[in-house]
C-alpha positions as a printed Julia matrix, in Angstrom:
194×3 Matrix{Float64}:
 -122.58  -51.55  106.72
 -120.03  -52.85  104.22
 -120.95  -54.02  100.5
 -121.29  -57.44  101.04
 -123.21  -57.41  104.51
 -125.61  -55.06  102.16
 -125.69  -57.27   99.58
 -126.6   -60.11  101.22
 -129.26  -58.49  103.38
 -131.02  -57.39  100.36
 -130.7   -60.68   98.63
 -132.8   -62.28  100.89
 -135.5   -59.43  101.1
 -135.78  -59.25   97.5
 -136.27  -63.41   97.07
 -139.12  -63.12   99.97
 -141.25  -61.16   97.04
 -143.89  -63.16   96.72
 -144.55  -63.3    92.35
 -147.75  -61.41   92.59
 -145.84  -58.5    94.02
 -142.93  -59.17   91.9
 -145.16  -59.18   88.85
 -146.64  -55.77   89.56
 -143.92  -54.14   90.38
 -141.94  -55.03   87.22
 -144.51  -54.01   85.33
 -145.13  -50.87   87.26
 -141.36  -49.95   86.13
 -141.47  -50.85   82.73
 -144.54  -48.9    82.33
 -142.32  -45.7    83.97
 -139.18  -46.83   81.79
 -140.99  -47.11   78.57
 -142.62  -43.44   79.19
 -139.17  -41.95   79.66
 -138.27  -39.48   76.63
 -135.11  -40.28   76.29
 -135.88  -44.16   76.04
 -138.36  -43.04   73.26
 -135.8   -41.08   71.14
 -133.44  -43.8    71.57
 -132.51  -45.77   68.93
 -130.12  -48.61   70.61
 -130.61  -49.44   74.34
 -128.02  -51.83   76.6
 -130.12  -54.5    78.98
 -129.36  -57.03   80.77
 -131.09  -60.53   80.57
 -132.94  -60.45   84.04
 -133.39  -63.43   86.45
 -135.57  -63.36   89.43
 -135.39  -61.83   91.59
 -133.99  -58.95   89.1
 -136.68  -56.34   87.86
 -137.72  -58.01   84.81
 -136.6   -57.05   81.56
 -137.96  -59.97   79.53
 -141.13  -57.65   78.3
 -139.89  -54.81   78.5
 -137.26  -56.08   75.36
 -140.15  -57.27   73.89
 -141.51  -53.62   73.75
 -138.73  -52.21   72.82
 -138.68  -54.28   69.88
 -142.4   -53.78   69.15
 -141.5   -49.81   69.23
 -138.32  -50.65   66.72
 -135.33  -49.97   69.19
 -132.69  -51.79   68.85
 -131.73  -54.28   71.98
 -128.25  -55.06   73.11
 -126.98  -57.41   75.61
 -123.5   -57.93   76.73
 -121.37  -60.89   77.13
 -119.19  -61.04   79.94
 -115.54  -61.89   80.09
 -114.27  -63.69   82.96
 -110.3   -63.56   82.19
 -110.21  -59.43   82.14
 -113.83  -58.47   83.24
 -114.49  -56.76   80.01
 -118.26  -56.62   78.39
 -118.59  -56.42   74.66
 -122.83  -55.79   73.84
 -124.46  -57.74   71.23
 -127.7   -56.88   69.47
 -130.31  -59.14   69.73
 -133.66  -59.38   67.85
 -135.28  -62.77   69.41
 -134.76  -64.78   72.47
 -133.1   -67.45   70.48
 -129.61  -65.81   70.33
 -129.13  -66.24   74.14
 -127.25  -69.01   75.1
 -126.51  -70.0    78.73
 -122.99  -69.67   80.23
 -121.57  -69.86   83.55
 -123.34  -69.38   86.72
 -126.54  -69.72   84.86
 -126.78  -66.58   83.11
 -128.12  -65.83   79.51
 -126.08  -64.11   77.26
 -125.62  -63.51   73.7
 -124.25  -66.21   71.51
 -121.65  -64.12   69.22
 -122.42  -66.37   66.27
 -125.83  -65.68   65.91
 -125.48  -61.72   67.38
 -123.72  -58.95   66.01
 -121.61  -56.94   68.18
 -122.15  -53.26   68.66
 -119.15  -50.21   69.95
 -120.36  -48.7    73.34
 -120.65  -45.09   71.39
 -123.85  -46.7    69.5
 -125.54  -47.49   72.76
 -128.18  -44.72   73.7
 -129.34  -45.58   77.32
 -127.46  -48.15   79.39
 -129.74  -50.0    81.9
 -127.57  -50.59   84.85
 -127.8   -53.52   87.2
 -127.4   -53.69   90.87
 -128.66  -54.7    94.07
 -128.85  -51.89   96.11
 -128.33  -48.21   95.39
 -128.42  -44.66   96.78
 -129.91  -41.62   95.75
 -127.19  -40.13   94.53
 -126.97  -43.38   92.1
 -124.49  -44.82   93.66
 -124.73  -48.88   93.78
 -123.87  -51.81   94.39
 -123.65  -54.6    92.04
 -122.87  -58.37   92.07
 -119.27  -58.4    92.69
 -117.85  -58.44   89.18
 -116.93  -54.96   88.77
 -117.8   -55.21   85.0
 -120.11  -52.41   84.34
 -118.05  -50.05   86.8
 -115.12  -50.92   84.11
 -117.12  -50.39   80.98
 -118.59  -47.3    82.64
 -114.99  -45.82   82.72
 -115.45  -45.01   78.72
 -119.41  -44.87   78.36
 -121.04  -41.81   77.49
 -124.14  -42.36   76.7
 -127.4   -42.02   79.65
 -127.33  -44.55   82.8
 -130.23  -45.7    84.45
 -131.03  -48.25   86.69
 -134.29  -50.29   86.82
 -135.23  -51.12   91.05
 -137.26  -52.05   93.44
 -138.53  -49.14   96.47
 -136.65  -51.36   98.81
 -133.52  -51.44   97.04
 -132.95  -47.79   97.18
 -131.46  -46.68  100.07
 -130.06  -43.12  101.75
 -126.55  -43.96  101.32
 -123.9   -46.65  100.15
 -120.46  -47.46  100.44
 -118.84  -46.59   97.0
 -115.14  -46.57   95.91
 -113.35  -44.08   94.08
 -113.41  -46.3    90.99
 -117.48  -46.44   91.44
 -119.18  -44.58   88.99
 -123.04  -43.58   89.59
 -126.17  -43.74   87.53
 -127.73  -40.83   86.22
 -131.29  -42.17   87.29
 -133.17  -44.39   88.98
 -136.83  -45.93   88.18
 -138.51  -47.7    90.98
 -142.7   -48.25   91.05
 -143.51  -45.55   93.46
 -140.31  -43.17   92.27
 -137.9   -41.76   90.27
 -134.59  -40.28   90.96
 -132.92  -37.74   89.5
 -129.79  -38.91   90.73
 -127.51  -36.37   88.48
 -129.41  -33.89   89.66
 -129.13  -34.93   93.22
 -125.24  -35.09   92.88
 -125.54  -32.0    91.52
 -127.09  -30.28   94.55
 -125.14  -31.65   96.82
 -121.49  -30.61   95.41
């Protein structure tokens, strides 16, 4: 199944969640992602600003606040793909840009170098076991990935983790993956298998 065809598919099962479901589930994850000990010895952490039907990420900035970790968002640029993050302390330095999104508004935000950034929460919309995903269709994060260091993660839904995906050379994966009912070890996994 190619990347799109995937993409798609699991588009339209993850907009059938019904916000009950939706509601637990995010908040089953965040519970898991907040327990983590390397998100507790952070001190800077990369999110994005989630829209339905993304795992929500609203509260669990608001805890990371309330546990005095630093919160940084990126901006996106269209013209070259590139991502610079911005940290963030209230809601009120979003602004909206294209296609709806929220994202930093540099004159109220001060931008941050990748090498401060702890844990990078990855989106996607479906991914493997091995941490392998795929995104949107932007190719941003797989191009700021090139020269992060730091721990990957990615925040999901059960369904959205599958056996396997189609991944390109240029691809990189996620070190781990936090769903409600599980959570891979992806690195590990990779590991293994070489």
């Amino acid at each position: 199944m190619t990347k799109k065809i995937m993409r798609n598919a699991m588009r339209k099962q993850l907009t059938s969640l019904d916000e009950v479901t939706y509601n637990n589930y995010s908040k089953q994850i965040e519970e898991k992602f907040l327990r983590q000990i390397a998100v507790l010895d952070a001190s800077t952490i990369g999110l994005t600003i989630s829209s339905f039907p993304e795992v929500d990420t609203w509260s669990i900035i608001k805890q990371l606040w309330s546990m005095g970790i630093n919160v940084v968002v990126p901006k996106c640029s269209p013209l070259d793909r590139s991502m610079i993050f911005y940290q963030i302390q209230n809601f009120d330095q979003l602004e909206r840009v294209y296609m709806h999104l929220l994202e930093p508004n540099p004159l109220t935000s001060k931008a941050i170098i990748p090498q401060e950034i702890d844990i990078l929460v990855v989106p996607g919309i479906v991914y493997s076991e091995t941490g392998y995903r795929i995104g949107y269709g932007g190719g941003y994060y797989d191009r700021f990935l090139t020269n992060f260091k730091g721990d990957t993660l990615s925040l999901a839904f059960d369904i959205q983790v599958v056996k396997n995906v189609e991944y390109d050379v240029f691809d990189l994966p996620v070190d781990k993956i936090i769903t409600p009912n599980e959570i891979f070890l992806c690195k590990q996994i990779r590991e293994k298998d070489e």
